[in-house]
VONU-783364 format. One record per residue (C-alpha): x, z, y. Coordinates in steps of 0.001 Angstrom, whole numbers, padded with zeros to 6 digits, always signed. Layout:
N
XZY ...
! end
This chain:
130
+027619+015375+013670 +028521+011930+011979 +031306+010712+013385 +033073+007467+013220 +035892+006484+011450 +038074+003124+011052 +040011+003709+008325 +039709+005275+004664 +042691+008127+005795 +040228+008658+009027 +037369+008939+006968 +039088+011726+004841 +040372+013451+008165 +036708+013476+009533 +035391+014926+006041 +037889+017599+005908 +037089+018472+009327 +033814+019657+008532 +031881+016060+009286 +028613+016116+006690 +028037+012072+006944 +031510+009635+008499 +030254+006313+009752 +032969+003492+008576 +032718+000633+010943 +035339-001186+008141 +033260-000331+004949 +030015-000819+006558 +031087-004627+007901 +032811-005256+004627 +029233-004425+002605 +027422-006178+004726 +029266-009310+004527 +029206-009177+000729 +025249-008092+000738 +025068-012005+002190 +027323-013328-000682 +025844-011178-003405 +022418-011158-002637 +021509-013237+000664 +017354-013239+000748 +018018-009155+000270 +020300-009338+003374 +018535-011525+005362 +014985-009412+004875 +016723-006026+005917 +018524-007205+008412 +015100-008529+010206 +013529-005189+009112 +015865-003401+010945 +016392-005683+014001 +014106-004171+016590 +012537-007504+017398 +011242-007715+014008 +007842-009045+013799 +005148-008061+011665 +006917-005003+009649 +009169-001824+010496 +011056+001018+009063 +011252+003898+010807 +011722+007409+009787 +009497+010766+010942 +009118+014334+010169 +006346+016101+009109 +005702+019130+011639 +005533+022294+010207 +001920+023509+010132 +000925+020017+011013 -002102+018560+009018 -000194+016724+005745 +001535+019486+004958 +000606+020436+001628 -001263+017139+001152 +000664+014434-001580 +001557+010943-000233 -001733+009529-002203 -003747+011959-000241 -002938+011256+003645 -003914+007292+002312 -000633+005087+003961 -001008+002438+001338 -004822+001368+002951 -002840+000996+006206 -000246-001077+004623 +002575+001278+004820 +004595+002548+002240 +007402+005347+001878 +010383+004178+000855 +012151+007470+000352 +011482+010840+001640 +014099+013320+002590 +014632+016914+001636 +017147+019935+001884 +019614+017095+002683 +018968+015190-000327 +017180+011811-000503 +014874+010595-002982 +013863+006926-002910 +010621+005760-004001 +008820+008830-004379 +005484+009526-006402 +002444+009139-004607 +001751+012915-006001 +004139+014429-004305 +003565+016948-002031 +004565+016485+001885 +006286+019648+003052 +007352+020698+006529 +010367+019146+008109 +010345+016283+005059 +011765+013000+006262 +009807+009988+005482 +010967+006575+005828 +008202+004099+005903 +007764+000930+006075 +004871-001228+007916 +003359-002816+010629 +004820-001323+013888 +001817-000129+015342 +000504+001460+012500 +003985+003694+011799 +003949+004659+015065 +000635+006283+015100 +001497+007862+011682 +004702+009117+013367 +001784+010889+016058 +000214+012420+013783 +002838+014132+011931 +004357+015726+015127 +007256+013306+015322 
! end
């Protein structure tokens, strides 16, 4: 459950509670406004990533199925990069890693988040079992 929370005080309530992940509508506006100061062309390119009219690219995140066909197989192996798509970070046991090696090994119920063209992500998201 991820809950949200207003408030730093709420966000502590929700964590004590048991929440894993607290959504802060407050922190999360506040970062994104100063992602625009800081760092505008950064903003501007993830926030048309993310915006699901986005045009020629997409991130999306799937899970590999367990006893599907990549796993075992390394990121090099199932060959993303020829279809223009690359995995921004793969998730694990909980934990993230960003920008993983294209040697490491896909096992069941990883996350990936990718990045491409739309069509292409979705029929890798197919053929993982998402």
């Amino acid at each position: 459950m991820i809950p949200r929370a207003i408030t730093n005080e709420t966000v502590d309530r929700r964590t004590v509670a048991g929440a894993t992940q607290v959504f802060s509508t407050h922190a999360a506006g506040a970062k994104h406004m100063a992602s625009y100061v800081l760092e505008p062309n950064v903003a501007r390119a993830l926030s048309e990533l993310l915006d699901a009219k986005a045009r020629d690219m997409t991130i999306e995140g799937m899970s590999i199925a367990p006893g599907g066909s990549y796993v075992g197989r390394t990121i090099g192996e199932v060959g993303l990069r020829q279809f223009g798509v690359e995995v921004l970070a793969t998730g694990r046991d909980g934990g993230q890693q960003f920008l993983p090696d294209r040697d490491e090994e896909l096992q069941p119920d990883d996350v990936l988040v990718m990045i491409g063209p739309p069509p292409t992500v979705r029929q890798f998201a197919v053929q993982t079992g998402s």
